[in-house]
N, C-alpha and C positions, 0 to 999 in steps of 0.2 A: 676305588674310593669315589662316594658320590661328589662330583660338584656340588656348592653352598652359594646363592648371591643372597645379600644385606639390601634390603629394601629400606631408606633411610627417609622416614616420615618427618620431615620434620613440621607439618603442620596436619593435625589429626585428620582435618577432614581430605585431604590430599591421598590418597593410600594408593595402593599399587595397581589395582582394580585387573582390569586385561591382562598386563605384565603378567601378572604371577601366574595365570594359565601358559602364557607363551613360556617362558622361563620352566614350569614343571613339564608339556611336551619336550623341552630339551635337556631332561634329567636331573632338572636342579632341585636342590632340596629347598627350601623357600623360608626365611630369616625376615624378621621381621623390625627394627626400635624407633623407638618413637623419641623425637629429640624435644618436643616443645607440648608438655602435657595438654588435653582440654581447659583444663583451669587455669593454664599460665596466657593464654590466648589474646587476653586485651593487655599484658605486661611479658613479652616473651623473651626478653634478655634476660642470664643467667647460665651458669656455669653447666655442662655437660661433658660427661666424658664417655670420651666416643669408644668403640669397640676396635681391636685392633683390625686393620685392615687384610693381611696379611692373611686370617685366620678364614676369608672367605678368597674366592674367584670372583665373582663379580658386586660392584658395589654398584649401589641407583639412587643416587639424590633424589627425592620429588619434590613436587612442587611444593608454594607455600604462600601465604597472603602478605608477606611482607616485602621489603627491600633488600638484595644482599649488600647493597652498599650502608643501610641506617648503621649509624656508626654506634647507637647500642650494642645491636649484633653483633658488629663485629668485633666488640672487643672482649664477646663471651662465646656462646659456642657457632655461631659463622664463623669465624677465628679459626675454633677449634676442628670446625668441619672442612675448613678449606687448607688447614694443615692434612689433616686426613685423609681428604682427596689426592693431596699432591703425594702422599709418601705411598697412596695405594698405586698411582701411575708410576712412580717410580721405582716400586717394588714388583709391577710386571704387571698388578692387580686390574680387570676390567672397570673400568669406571662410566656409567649410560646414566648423563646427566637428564635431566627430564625439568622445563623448563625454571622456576625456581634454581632445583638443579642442575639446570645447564648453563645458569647463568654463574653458580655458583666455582662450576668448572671454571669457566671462563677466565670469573676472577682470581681464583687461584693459581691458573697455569701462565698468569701476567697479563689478562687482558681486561679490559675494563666492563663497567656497568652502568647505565643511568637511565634517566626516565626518558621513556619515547614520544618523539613527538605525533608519532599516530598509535596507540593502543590496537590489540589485534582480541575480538572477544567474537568467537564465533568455528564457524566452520571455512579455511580460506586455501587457495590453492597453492601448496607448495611446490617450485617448480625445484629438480634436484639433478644436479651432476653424473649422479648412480645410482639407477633404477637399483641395486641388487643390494644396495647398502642402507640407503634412507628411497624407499620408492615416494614420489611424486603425487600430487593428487590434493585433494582436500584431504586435512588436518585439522583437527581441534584447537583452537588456541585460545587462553585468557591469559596476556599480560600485560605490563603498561611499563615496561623496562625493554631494552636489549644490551646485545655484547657488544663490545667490538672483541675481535679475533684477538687471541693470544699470536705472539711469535710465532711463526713456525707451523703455525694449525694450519691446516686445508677445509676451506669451508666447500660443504657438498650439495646446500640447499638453501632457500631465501624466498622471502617474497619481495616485493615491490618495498617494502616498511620494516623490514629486518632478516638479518641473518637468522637461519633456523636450524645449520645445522654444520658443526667442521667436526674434523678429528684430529688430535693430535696425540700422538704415542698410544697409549692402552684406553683412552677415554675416548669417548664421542659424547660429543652433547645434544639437545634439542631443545627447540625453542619453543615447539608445540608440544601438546598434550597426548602421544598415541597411544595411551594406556585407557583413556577416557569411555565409559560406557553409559548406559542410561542412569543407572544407578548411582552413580558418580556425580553425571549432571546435577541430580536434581539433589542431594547434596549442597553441591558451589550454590543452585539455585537459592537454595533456602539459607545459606549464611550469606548472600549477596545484599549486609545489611547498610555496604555503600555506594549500592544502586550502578552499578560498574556496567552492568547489561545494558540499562535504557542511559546510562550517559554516552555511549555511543550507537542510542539509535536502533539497538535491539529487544526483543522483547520473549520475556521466558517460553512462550509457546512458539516462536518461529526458531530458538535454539531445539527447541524437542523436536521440531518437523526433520530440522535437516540432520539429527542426531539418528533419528529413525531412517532416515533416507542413506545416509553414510554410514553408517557404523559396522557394519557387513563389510563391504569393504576394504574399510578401514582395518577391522580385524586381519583380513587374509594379509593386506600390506604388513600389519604391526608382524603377522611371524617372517615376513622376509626379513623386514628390521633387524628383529634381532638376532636370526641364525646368521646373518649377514655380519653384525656385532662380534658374534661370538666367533665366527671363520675366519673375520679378516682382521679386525681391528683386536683383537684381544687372543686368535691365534687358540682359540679354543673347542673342539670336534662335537657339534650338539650330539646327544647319545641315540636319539631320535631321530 
């Protein structure tokens, strides 16, 4: 039977981009839902009902432009999504939070979230535990939140300004963006209508320099990533 992972959009322009190459090299067949339509975007609270967990292997939060802690969210489908996370970890199901969603993780598995006092928008070096699990190096990142660690979790990566990466039972989370490609960028660039780049001092052509300069890279690392995902934390043989 083929493997299925659930690519959980919750903010449109966020999508799976890289992921879904890595993920179909290792047999998967590639699922897609979209939790927060384009239209709902400047009002995103509201009722969603998630897809059973169970009925996939691997579930992938993505990122998203909001908070998991705004307490709209979470009393509609954050809520609902971070039940669904936990009953996937608990059901055996892979769970590869990606920032947004790894923050989401986080909060679900009992660990917290709030806003960072240093924002990380850029390309920045992640230093990590296990080269074979989350490899090290420059990572993409844009967020202005972190975690602290659930009980129990093993954190495996970080920078100087935040955790970026633990695992706990069939989930692993991340802090940074490894799915990010050109196309993607320019994208965030063009909805970045609160200026989130140049309030720390960035500037859209010096993120495209080093996007061009990394992203090679970054790719060969993203498939250790995840066949690393798939072998150790989730206990799963890529077909590939």
């Amino acid at each position: 039977m083929t493997s299925k992972v659930l690519f959980l959009r919750n903010d449109h322009t966020a999508t799976e981009a890289m992921l879904a190459d890595v993920f179909a090299e290792c047999g998967f067949d590639i699922h897609t839902f979209q939790v927060v339509a384009p239209e709902r975007e400047d009002a995103p609270a509201g009722e969603v009902i998630f897809p059973d967990p169970t009925d996939y292997d691997v579930i992938v939060p993505l990122g998203a432009r909001w908070a998991v802690y705004d307490e709209s969210l979470l009393d509609s489908w954050v809520g609902a999504e971070m039940a669904m996370l936990r009953a996937a970890v608990e059901a055996g199901v892979g769970v590869l939070g990606v920032c947004f969603g790894g923050q989401l993780v986080a909060q679900a598995l009992g660990g917290s979230v709030s806003r960072s006092p240093a924002p990380e928008v850029g390309w920045y070096d992640v230093v990590t535990d296990d080269e074979q699990l989350v490899p090290g190096g420059p990572w993409f990142q844009w967020h202005f939140d972190r975690w602290t660690l659930p009980p129990d979790a093993t954190e495996i990566a970080r920078t100087p300004d935040a955790s970026q990466a633990f695992v706990l039972g069939t989930a692993l989370a991340l802090q940074f963006h490894p799915e990010l490609d050109s196309g993607l960028l320019e994208i965030w660039l063009a909805h970045d209508r609160d200026g989130s780049v140049a309030e720390i001092g960035r500037s859209p052509d010096e993120l495209r320099l080093q996007t061009t300069e990394f992203i090679d890279d970054a790719a060969s690392r993203l498939r250790t990533l995840v066949r690393g995902f798939l072998s150790r934390v989730v206990r799963h043989q890529p077909s590939t």
